[in-house]
C-alpha positions in Angstrom: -6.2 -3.4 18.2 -8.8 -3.3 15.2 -7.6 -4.2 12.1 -11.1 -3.3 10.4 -12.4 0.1 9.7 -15.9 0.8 9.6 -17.3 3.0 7.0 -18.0 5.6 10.7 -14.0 5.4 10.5 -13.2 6.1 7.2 -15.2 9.5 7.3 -13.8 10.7 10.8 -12.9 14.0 10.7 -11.8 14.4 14.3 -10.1 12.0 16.4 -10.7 12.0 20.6 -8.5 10.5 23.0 -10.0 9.4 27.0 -13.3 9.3 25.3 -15.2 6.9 27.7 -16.2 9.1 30.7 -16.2 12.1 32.1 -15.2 15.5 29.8 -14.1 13.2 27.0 -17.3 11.3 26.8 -18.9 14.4 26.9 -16.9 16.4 24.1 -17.6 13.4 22.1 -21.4 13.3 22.1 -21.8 17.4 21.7 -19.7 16.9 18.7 -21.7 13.8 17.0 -24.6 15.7 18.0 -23.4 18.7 15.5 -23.1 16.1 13.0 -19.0 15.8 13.4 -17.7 12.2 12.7 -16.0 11.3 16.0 -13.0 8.3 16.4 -13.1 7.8 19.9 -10.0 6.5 21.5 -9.8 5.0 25.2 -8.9 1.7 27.0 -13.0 0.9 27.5 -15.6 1.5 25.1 -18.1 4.4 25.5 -21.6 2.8 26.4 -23.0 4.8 23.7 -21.2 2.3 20.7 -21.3 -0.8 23.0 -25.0 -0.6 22.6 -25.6 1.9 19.5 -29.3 1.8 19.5 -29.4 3.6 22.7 -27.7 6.4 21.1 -29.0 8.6 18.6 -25.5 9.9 17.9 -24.3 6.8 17.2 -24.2 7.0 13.5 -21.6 9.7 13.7 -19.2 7.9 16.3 -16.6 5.2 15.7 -14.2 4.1 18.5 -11.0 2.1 19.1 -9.2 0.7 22.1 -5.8 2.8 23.0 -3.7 2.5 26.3 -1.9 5.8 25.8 0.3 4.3 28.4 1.9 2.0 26.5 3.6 3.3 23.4 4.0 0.3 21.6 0.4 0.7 21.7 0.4 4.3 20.5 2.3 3.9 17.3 0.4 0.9 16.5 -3.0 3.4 16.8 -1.0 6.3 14.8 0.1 3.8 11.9 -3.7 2.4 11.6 -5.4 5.8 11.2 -3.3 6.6 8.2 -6.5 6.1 5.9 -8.7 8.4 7.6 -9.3 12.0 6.9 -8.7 13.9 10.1 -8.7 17.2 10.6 -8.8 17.5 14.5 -7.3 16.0 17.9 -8.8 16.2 21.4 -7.0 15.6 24.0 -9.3 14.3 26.9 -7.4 11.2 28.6 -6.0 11.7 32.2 -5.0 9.6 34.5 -4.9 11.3 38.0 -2.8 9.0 39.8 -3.6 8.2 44.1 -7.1 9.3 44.8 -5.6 10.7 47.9 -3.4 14.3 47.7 0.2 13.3 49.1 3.9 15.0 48.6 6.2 14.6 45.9 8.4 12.1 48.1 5.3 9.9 49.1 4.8 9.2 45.5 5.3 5.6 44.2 8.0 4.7 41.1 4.4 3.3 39.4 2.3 6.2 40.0 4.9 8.9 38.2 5.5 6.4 35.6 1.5 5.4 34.8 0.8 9.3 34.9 3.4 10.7 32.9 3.1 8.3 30.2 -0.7 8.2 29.8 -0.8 12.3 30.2 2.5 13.5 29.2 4.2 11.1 26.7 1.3 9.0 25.2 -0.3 12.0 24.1 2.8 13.6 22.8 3.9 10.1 21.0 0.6 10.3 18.9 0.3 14.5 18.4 3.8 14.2 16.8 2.8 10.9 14.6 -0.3 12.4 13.5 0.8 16.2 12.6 2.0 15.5 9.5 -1.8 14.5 8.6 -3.2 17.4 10.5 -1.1 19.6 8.3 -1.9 18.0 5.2 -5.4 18.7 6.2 -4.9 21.9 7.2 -5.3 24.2 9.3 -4.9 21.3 11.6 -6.7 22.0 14.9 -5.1 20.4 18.0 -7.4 20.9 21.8 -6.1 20.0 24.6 -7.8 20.0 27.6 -5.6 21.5 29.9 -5.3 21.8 33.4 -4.4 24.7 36.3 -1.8 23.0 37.6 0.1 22.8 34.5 0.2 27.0 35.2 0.1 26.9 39.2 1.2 23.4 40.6 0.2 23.1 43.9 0.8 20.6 46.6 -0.1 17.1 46.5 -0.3 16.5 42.8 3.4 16.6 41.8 3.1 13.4 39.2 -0.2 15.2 37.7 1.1 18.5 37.6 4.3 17.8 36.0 2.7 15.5 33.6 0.5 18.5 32.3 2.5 21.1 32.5 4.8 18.4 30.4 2.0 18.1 27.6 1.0 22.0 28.2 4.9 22.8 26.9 5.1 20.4 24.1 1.8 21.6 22.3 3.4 25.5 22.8 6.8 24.6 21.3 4.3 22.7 18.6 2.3 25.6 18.1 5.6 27.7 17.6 7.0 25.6 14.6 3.8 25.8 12.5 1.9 28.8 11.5 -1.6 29.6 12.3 -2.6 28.7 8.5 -1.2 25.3 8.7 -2.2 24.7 12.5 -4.2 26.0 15.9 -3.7 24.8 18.5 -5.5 25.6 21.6 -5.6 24.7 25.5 -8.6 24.9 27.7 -8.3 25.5 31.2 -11.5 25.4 33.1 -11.7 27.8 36.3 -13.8 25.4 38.0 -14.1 22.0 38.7 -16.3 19.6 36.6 -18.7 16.8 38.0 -17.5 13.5 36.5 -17.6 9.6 37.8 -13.6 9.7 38.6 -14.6 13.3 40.8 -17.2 11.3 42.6 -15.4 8.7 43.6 -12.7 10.9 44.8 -14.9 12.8 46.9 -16.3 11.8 50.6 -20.1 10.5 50.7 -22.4 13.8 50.8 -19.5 15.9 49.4 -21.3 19.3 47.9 -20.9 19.5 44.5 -23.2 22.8 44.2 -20.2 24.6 42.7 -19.4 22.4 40.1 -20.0 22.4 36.5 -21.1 19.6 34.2 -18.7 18.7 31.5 -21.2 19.5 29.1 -20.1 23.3 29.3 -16.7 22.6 28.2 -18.0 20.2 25.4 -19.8 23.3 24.0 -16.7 25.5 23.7 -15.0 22.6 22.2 -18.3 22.5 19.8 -17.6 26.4 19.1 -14.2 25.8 18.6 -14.7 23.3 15.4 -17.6 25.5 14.3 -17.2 27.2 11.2 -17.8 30.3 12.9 -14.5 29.7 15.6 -12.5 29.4 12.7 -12.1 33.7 14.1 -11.1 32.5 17.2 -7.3 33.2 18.1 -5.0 30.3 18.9 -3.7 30.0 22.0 -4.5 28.8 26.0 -7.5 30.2 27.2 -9.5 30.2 30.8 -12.9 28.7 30.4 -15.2 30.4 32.7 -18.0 29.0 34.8 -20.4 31.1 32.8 -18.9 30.0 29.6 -17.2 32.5 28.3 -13.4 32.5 27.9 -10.6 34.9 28.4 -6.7 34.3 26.9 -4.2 33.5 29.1 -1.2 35.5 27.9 1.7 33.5 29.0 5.7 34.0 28.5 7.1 34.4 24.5 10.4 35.4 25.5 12.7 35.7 28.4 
């Protein structure tokens, strides 16, 4: 871990976890591109700040290595930001286990373990470390990017699926204990899949990707979100459409 902050770190406003590739690298750019100070958190560093001159957004991103995996690791990460101002956590990181689809019975001690603790438990280890600063800086804004199977599992994906529906809960029961003035908190489910290096590889050679969406839509409603002008928009889980726009998902209050 870092011991050193940077003078990027010390005005970060918004702190991103899985922020190397794929949605997370995206969300991060968009957001130094609208001029938001960005602490990107991952276990490798985003090319963009291993070689900042290629990046123009560079003076508005800071990073620092995190295995949210390991929680050791986790509180270590929590303790350190305690000097920086932040006023909002993205939740990117996922780790989707086998590359290949197989039952719940097939799947290894090592893969539910690895999954749930990068997706479900890392993530929930560092949310509840760092609300008391969100609150203090409040309204705290918390966006996770969610998934459909944490809604509608289905087969195949029983470690992935039970480590987001996991997170999905924890960030409701969250979102129940605060109100809206002292935190939002809001999960994105896209309707579609997005093109990103770990889909690729997890796809056969000459696999059509025509109906698939580039991260970059979902880094704009995360953009919109933090915009002065979403400050309007409701809390709550939403479904991200293909065409951008965004309908609320009005799930279960009480039995």
């Amino acid at each position: 871990m870092e011991n050193q902050l940077s003078a990027g770190d010390m005005t970060a406003r918004v702190l991103l976890t899985g922020a190397s590739q794929g949605i997370g690298r995206a969300i991060l750019l968009a957001l130094a591109r609208s001029r938001h100070f960005v602490l990107g958190v991952s276990r490798t560093k985003p090319e963009e700040l291993a070689d900042p001159a290629r990046s123009l957004e560079s003076d508005h991103l800071a990073w620092r290595p995190l295995d949210l995996s390991n929680a050791a690791d986790v509180a270590q990460c929590a303790s350190s930001l305690e000097p920086l101002a932040i006023r909002a956590l993205i939740l990117c990181a996922a780790d989707y286990g086998a590359s290949e689809r197989h039952p719940a019975s097939a799947t290894s001690t090592q893969e539910w373990q690895q999954v749930i603790a990068t997706n479900c438990v890392g993530h929930c280890l560092l949310v509840s470390r760092l609300l008391p600063k969100l609150i203090t800086n409040s309204p705290g804004i918390i966006i996770n990017l969610s998934s459909d199977v944490a809604l509608l599992p289905g087969p195949g994906r029983a470690a992935y699926a039970a480590s987001k529906a996991g997170l999905h809960a924890m960030l409701r029961a969250i979102a129940a204990e605060h109100s809206v003035e002292c935190l939002r908190v809001y999960q994105l489910i896209p309707t579609f899949q997005l093109i990103t290096k770990g889909i690729r590889r997890r796809r056969p050679i000459g696999f059509d990707f025509s109906s698939y969406a580039d991260p970059a839509l979902i880094a704009q409603t995360v953009d919109q979100i933090l915009s002065p002008s979403g400050s309007s928009m409701a809390p709550g889980t939403y479904l991200v459409r293909r065409d951008g726009t965004m309908d609320r998902y009005p799930e279960i209050t009480h039995l």
